[in-house]
N, C-alpha and C positions, 0 to 999 in steps of 0.2 A: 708213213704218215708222220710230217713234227707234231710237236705238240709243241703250242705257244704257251709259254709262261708271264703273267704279268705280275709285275713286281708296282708295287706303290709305296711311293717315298712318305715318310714321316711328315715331308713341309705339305703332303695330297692328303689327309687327315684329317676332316673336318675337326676345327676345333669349336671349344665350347667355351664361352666368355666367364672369366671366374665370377662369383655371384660380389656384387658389389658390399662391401662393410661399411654399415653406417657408425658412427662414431656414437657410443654410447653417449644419453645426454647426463647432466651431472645431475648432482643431487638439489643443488640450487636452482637448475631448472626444472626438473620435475616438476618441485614443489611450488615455484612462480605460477609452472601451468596449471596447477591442479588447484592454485588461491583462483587463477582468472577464472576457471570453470565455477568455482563456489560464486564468486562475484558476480557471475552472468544470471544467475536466478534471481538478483535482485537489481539487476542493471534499469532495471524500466521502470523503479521506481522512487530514486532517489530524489527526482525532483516528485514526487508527487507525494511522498510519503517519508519520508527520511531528513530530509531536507526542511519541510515547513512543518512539521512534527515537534520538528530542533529545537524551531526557533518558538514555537508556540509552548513548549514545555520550559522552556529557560526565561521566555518573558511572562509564564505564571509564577516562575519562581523568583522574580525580580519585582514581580509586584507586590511580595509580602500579605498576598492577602489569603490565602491557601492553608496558612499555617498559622498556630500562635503564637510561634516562636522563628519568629523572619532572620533570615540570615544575612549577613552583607552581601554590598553588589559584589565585590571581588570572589567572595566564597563562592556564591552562583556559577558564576562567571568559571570559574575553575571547573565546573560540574560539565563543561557544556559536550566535553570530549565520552564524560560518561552517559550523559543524555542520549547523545548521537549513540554510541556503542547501544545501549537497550533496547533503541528504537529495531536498529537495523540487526540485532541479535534475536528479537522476535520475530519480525519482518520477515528472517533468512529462513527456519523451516516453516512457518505458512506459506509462503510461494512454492518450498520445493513441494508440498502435499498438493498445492492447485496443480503447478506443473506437471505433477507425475501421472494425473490422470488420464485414461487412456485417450477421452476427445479434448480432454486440453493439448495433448502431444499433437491430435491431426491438424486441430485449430494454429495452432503454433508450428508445422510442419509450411504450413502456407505463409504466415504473417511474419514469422519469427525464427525461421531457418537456424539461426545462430545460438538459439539456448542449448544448454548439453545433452538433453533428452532428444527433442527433433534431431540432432547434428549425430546423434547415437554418440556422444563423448565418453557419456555415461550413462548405464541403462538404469531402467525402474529400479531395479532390485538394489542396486549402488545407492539411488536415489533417495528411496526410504530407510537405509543406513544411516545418509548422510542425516539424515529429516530427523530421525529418535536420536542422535549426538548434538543434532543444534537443539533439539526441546530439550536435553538435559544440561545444556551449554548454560539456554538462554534464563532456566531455571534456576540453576545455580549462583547466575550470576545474578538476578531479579530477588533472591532471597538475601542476597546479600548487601542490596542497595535498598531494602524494602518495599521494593514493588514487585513482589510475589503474586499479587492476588489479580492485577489486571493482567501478568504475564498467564496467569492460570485462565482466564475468561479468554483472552484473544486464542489459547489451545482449542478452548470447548467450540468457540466461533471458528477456529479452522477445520474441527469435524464436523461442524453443523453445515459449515459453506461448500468446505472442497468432497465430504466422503457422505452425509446424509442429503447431499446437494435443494438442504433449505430453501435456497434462495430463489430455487428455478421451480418451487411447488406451489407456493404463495406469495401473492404483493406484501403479503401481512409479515410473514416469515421474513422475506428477500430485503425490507424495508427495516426490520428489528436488528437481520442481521452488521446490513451494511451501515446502520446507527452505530452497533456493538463494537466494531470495526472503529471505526472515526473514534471514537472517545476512548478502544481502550486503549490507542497509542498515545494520544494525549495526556489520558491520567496517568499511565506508567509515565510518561516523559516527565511530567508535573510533580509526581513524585519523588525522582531522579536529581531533579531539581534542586528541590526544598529536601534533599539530604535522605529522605526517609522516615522523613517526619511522619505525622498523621495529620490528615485533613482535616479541614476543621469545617464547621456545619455551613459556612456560606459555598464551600470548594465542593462539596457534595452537592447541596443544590445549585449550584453552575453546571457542573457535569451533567445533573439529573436533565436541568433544562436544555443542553445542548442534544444532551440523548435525543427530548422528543422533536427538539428544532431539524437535526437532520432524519429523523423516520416524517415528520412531514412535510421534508421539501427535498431531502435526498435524492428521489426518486428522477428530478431533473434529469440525472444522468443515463436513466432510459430512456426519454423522450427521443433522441438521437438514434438511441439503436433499436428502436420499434422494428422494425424491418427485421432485422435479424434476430432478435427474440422472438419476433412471432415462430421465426422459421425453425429455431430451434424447438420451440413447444413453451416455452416459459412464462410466466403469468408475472406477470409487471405489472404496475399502477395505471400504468398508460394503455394497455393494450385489455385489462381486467373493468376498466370503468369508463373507459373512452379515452382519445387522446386528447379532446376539447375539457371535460371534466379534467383530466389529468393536469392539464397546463393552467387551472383556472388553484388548483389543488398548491401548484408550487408558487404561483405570483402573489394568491393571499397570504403562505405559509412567510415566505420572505417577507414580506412588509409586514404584517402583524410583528415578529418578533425581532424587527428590526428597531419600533417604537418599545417592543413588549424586555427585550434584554435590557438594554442601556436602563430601562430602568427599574431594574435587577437591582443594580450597581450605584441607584442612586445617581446616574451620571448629569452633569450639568450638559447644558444644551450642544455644547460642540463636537461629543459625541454621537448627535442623532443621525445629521445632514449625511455622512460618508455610507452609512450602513443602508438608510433610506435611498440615496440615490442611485447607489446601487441596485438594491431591490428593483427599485420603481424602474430600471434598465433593462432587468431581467423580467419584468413582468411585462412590458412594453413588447422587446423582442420575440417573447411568446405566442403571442398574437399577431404579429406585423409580415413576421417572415418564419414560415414553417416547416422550410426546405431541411433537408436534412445536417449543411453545410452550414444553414445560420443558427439550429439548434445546436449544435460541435462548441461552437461560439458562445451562446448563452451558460452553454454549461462551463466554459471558461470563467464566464461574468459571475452565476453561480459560485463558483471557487473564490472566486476576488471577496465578493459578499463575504462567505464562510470565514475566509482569515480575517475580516476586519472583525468581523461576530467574536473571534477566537481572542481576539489583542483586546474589548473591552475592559477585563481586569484590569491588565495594566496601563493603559489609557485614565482609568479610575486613579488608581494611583499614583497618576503624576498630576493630577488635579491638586 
């Protein structure tokens, strides 16, 4: 009997593809990507917060009425890169505490794909690393410019909103806080401003008065998402007292203090008609069309309102 021998050549060898090498990245990119990831926690809100913040902290500090001791326009003027920096240095870890929460990640898993939490870029844990280096960034740097003490209130209002979740227990609570909000970026900016001055008693009662101007008209911005705070569980103005009362709540709030500010300020008449007819728009829309699509809208008009409310100081002072 043969016996057959089979020989197999070296080129019959399956071979095994070498594993591809990726070219390490440098250290200049690294670090680009890892600025865009910090920048993506505050991407959604520069026009909303950053942006009209700026300019309402730089036109309190242009109107010289804030302080007793008013500085030049060009001094100002020179502050505005520092205004901007405070705003958006407080800004940056309150977003990462709302974001790292576990149902703000599924919320944002659906709407917002792109933030570094949903995208897993960066997990929690990294998250609230990142969160206690920006609260001692932004403190630092707020002690330094002398607006320590609003940077200290916007911390308390980021554990009252994002980790005692406030806002979703009470209209009362959810309406003080989102006041709290609104004004302490503005008086930190306004401070930032005017150097670090100290306020003086009319700058106090401005803030005081805006305080209660948005708790009782703020709330607009529920109106629109009735629907899904009901579904959430949350207790809104709108959904706590009726949507009919609710909308009756923001169209008198608006036009009361749109007469009730300007003459705060003493203002001459040409002041009234822009804040008024606005209002009187917002209050019109509330009742006309109730669709969810035309509220979206009023609360845009809403905002238009708010910033002109914001500019009376300095309006005043170019009188």
């Amino acid at each position: 009997m043969s016996t057959m021998t089979s020989t197999t050549t070296i080129s019959e060898v399956p071979q095994t593809a070498p594993p591809k090498k990726h070219a390490p990245r440098s250290l200049p990119s690294k670090a680009l990507s890892y600025a865009y990831q910090l920048y993506l926690f505050t991407a959604s809100d520069f026009k909303t917060v950053v942006y009209p913040k700026t300019i309402v902290g730089v036109l309190n500090g242009l109107s010289g009425l804030f302080t007793e001791t008013p500085d030049s326009t060009t001094t100002v003027l020179y502050r505005i890169p520092l205004v901007f920096l405070w705003i958006w240095m407080n800004l940056f870890p309150f977003n990462i505490n709302n974001q790292r929460q576990p149902a703000a990640i599924v919320e944002d898993t659906a709407n917002k794909a792109w933030r570094p939490l949903p995208s897993k870029t960066l997990t929690p844990k990294t998250a609230f690393r990142i969160m206690i280096t920006g609260y001692i960034a932004a403190f630092s740097m707020s002690y330094y410019l002398g607006a320590l003490t609003p940077s200290l209130a916007l911390l308390g209002l980021g554990i009252s909103y994002n980790d005692l979740h406030a806002a979703d227990r009470s209209c009362i609570s959810r309406n003080l806080n989102n006041a709290g909000l609104y004004l302490g970026f503005i008086t930190g900016a306004s401070i930032t401003a005017i150097g670090g001055d100290a306020l003086n008693a009319a700058a106090l009662q401005w803030f005081a008065l805006l305080y209660i101007t948005v708790f009782t008209t703020g709330h607009m911005q529920d109106i629109p998402d009735r629907i899904g705070d009901k579904a959430r569980g949350r207790h809104t103005v709108p959904l706590v007292i009726g949507d009919t009362l609710g909308r009756w709540t923001v169209a008198v709030g608006t036009l009361f203090w749109s007469i009730a500010l300007p003459m705060f300020w003493e203002s001459t008449w040409w002041a009234y008609p822009v804040p008024v007819g606005l209002a009187a728009w917002v209050a019109g829309r509330l009742f006309t069309d109730k669709s969810i699509q035309a509220d979206d809208f009023t609360f845009v008009v809403w905002n238009a309102w708010i910033s002109v409310i914001y500019t009376l100081p300095f309006l005043k002072s170019l009188a």
